[in-house]
C-alpha positions as CSV (number, residue, x, y, z in Angstrom):
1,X,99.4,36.7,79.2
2,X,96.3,36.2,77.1
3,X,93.3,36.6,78.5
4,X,89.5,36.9,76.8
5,X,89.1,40.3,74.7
6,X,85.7,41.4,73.4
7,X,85.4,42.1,69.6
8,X,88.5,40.9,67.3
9,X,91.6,41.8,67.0
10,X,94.7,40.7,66.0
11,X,97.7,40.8,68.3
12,X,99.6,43.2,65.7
13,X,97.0,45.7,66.0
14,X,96.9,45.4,69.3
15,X,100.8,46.6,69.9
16,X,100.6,48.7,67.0
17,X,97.2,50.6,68.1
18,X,95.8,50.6,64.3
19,X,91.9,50.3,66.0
20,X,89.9,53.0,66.1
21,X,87.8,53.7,69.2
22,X,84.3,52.0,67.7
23,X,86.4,48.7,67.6
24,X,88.8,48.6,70.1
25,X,88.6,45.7,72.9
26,X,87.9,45.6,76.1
27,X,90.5,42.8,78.2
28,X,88.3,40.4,81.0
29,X,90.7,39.0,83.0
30,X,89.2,36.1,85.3
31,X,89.3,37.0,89.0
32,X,91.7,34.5,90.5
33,X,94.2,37.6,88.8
34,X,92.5,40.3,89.9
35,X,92.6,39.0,93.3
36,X,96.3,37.8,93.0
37,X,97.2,41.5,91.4
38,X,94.9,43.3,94.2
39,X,97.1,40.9,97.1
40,X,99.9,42.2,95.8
41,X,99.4,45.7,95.7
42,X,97.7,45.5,99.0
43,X,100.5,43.3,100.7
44,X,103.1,46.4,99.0
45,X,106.5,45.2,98.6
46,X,106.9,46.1,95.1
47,X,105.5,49.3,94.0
48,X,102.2,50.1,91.8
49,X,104.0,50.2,88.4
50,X,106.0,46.9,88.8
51,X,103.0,44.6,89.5
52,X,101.0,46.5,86.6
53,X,104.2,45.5,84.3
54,X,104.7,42.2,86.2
55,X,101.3,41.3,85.1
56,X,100.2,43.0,81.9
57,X,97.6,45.4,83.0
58,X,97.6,49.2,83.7
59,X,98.5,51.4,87.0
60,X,95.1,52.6,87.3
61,X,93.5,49.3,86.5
62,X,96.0,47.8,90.1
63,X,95.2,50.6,91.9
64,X,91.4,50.0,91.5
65,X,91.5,46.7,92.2
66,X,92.6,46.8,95.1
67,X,90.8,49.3,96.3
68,X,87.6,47.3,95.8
69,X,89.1,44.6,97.4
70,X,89.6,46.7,100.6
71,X,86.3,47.6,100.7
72,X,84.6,44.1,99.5
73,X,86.3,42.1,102.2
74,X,83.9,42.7,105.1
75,X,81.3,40.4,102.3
76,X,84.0,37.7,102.4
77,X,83.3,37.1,106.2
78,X,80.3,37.9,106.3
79,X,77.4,35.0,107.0
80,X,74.0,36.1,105.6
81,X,72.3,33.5,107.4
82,X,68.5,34.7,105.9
83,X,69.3,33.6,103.1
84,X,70.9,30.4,103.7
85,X,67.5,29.6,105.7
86,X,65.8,30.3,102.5
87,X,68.1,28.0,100.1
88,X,67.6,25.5,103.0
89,X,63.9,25.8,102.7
90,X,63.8,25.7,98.7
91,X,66.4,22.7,98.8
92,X,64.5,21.1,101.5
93,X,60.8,21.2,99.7
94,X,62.6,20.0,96.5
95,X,63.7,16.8,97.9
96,X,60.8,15.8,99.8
97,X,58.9,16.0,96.5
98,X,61.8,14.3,95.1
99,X,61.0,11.6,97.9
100,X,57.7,11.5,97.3
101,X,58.0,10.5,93.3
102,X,60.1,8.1,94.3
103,X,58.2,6.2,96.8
104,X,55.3,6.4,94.7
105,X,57.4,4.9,91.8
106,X,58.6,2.2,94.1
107,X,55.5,0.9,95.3
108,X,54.0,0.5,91.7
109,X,56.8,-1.4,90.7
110,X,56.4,-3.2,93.7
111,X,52.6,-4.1,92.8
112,X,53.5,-5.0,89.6
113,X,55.9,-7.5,90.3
């Protein structure tokens, strides 16, 4: 699985483990397979080690995935309706404004004519 690395490396050094610390890379794997790899370990019918192997990623690194998704989930559900209200209110100012231009363009082209 290849997924984004910061700095350079080649593959070879990777496997081999010819960087020093100074360049070494840090692997950012997207989070639709952070959340599949934390659903697994989570759901538990195959054991820490096989989904870290399954998926290319270390023990540890499973492990704390899915703790923070068993602790993050509660912000999944919940509705944090102040600030939707405000969005709303933002969004709503914006297109009345919008409206406004508009009619304004539309009766000088209507004057024009």
């Amino acid at each position: 699985m290849n997924y984004e690395r910061d700095g350079e490396m080649t593959e070879e050094q990777l496997q081999m483990g010819e960087m020093d610390m100074e360049t070494r890379t840090r692997i950012r794997y997207p989070a639709k397979v952070k959340a599949t790899v934390a659903l697994e370990a989570i759901v538990g019918a195959s054991t820490i080690a096989e989904i870290a192997t399954k998926h290319g990623v270390h023990p540890v690194t499973v492990s704390t995935w899915k703790k923070e998704l068993l602790e993050r989930a509660d912000e999944i559900f919940a509705k944090d309706t102040d600030n939707i209200s405000c969005d709303c209110d933002e969004q709503t100012s914006v297109l009345y404004k919008k409206i406004g231009q508009l009619s304004m363009e539309v009766e000088h082209l209507r004057k024009s004519t």
